[in-house]
C-alpha positions in Angstrom: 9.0 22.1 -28.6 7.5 24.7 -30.5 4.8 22.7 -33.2 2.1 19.9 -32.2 3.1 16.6 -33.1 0.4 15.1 -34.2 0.0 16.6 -37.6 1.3 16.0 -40.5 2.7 18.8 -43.2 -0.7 18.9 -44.8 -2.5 20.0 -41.5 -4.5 16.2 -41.2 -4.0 14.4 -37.5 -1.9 11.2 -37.4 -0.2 8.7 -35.0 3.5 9.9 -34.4 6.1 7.0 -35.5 7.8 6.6 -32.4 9.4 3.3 -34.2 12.8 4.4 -34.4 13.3 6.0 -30.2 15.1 4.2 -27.6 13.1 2.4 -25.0 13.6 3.9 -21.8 11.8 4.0 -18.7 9.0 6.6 -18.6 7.4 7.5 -15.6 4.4 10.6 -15.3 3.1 11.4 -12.3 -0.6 13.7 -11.8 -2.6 14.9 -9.7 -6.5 16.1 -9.6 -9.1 17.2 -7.2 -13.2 16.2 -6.3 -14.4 18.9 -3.8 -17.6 17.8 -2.4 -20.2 18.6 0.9 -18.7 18.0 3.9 -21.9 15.5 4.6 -20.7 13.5 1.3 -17.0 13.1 2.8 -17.7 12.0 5.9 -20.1 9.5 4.3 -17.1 8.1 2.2 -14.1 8.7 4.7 -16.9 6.7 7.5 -17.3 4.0 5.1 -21.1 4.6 5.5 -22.1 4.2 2.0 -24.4 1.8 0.9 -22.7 1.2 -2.8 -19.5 -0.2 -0.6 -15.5 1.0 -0.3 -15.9 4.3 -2.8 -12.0 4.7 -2.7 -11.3 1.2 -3.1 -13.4 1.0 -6.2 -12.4 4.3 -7.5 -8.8 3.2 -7.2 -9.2 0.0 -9.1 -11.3 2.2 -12.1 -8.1 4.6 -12.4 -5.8 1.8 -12.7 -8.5 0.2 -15.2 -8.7 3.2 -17.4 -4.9 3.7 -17.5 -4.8 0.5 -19.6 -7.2 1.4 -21.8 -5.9 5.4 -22.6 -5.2 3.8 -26.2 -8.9 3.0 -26.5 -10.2 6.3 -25.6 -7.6 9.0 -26.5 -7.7 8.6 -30.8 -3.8 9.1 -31.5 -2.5 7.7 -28.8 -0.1 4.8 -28.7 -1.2 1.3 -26.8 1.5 0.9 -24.0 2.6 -1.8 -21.9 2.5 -0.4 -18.3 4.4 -1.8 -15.7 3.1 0.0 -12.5 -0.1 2.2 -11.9 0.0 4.2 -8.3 -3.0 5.8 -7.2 -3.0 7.4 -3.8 -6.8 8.7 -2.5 -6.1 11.1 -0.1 -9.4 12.6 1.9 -9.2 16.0 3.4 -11.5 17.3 5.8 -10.3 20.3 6.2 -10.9 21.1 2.3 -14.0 18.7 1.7 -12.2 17.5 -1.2 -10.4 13.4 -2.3 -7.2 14.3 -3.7 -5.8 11.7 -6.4 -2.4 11.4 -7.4 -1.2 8.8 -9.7 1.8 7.7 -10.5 2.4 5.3 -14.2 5.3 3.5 -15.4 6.6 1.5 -18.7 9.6 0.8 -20.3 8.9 2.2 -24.1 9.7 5.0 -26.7 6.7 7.0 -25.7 5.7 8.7 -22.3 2.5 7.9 -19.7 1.3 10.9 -19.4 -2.0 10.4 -21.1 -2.3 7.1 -19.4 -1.6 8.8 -15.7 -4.2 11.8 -16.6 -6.7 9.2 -18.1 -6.3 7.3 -14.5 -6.7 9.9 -12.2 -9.5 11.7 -13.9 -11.4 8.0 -13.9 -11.1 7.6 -10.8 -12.5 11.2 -9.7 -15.5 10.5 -12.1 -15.8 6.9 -10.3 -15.7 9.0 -6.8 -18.7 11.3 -8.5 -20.6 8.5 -10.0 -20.9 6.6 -6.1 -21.6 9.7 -4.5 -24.4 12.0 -7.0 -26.9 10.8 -5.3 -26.2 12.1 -2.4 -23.9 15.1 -3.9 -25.0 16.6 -7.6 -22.5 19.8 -6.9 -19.4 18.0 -7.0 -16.9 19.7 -8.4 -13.5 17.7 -10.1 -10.8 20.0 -10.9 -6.9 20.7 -11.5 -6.2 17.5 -13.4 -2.8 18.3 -14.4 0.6 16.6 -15.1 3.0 16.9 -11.9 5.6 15.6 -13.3 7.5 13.3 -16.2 10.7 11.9 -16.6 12.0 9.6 -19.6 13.1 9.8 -23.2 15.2 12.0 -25.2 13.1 15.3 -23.3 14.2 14.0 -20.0 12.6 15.2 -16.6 10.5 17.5 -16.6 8.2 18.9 -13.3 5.6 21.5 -12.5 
């Protein structure tokens, strides 16, 4: 691909007509990072927080959010999804949560707005229960892992 899509010949943004592509299943799958003090970890891997299950929650926002990408991204298409994924992972080692999510739907267009939108949710919900205690969190490397669906196929980082 070698233009942006969502412009038309005069230069002015618009919704790409996806009306006439085959439904297939789509699947994206991305990843992202919240490094944070080691004091703030073992907080939220000990379950010692007083705002409750900080994974749990965060989970349940990026699932959330992934249903609602049409509502917050401006050009992009309302989707029905058919699985949302979202593994927490906590490493000590790092003092970081990784987040990886994995979205699905059967449709013409792809979920890779809906998989970023859901893990990057559910990093801010991880910073949101835990700035009290940890204003120098740092979320980072939100990126697309992988896609597969549709006429551009698979694709992977």
């Amino acid at each position: 691909m070698t233009e942006l899509t969502h412009f038309n010949q005069a230069g002015e943004a618009y919704m790409v007509d996806v009306g006439d592509k085959a439904i297939t299943q789509r699947v994206a799958v991305t990843e992202g990072y919240i490094d944070m003090q080691p004091e703030t970890l073992a907080l939220l891997v000990g379950g010692g927080h007083k705002k409750g299950d900080v994974l749990g929650i965060a989970r349940i926002a990026g699932i959330m959010a992934s249903k609602k990408t049409a509502d917050l991204i401006p050009l992009c298409h309302p989707l029905p999804i058919t699985h949302v994924d979202i593994t927490l992972s906590p490493n000590l080692e790092k003092n970081h949560v990784h987040c990886q999510t994995t979205v699905k739907t059967n449709g013409q267009t792809g979920v890779e707005m809906e998989a970023l939108t859901a893990t990057a949710c559910a990093l801010l919900t991880i910073y949101d229960m835990c700035k009290a205690v940890d204003r120098g969190m740092v979320i980072h490397s939100l990126q697309l892992l992988a896609k597969d669906g549709g006429k551009s196929g698979h694709w992977q980082r």
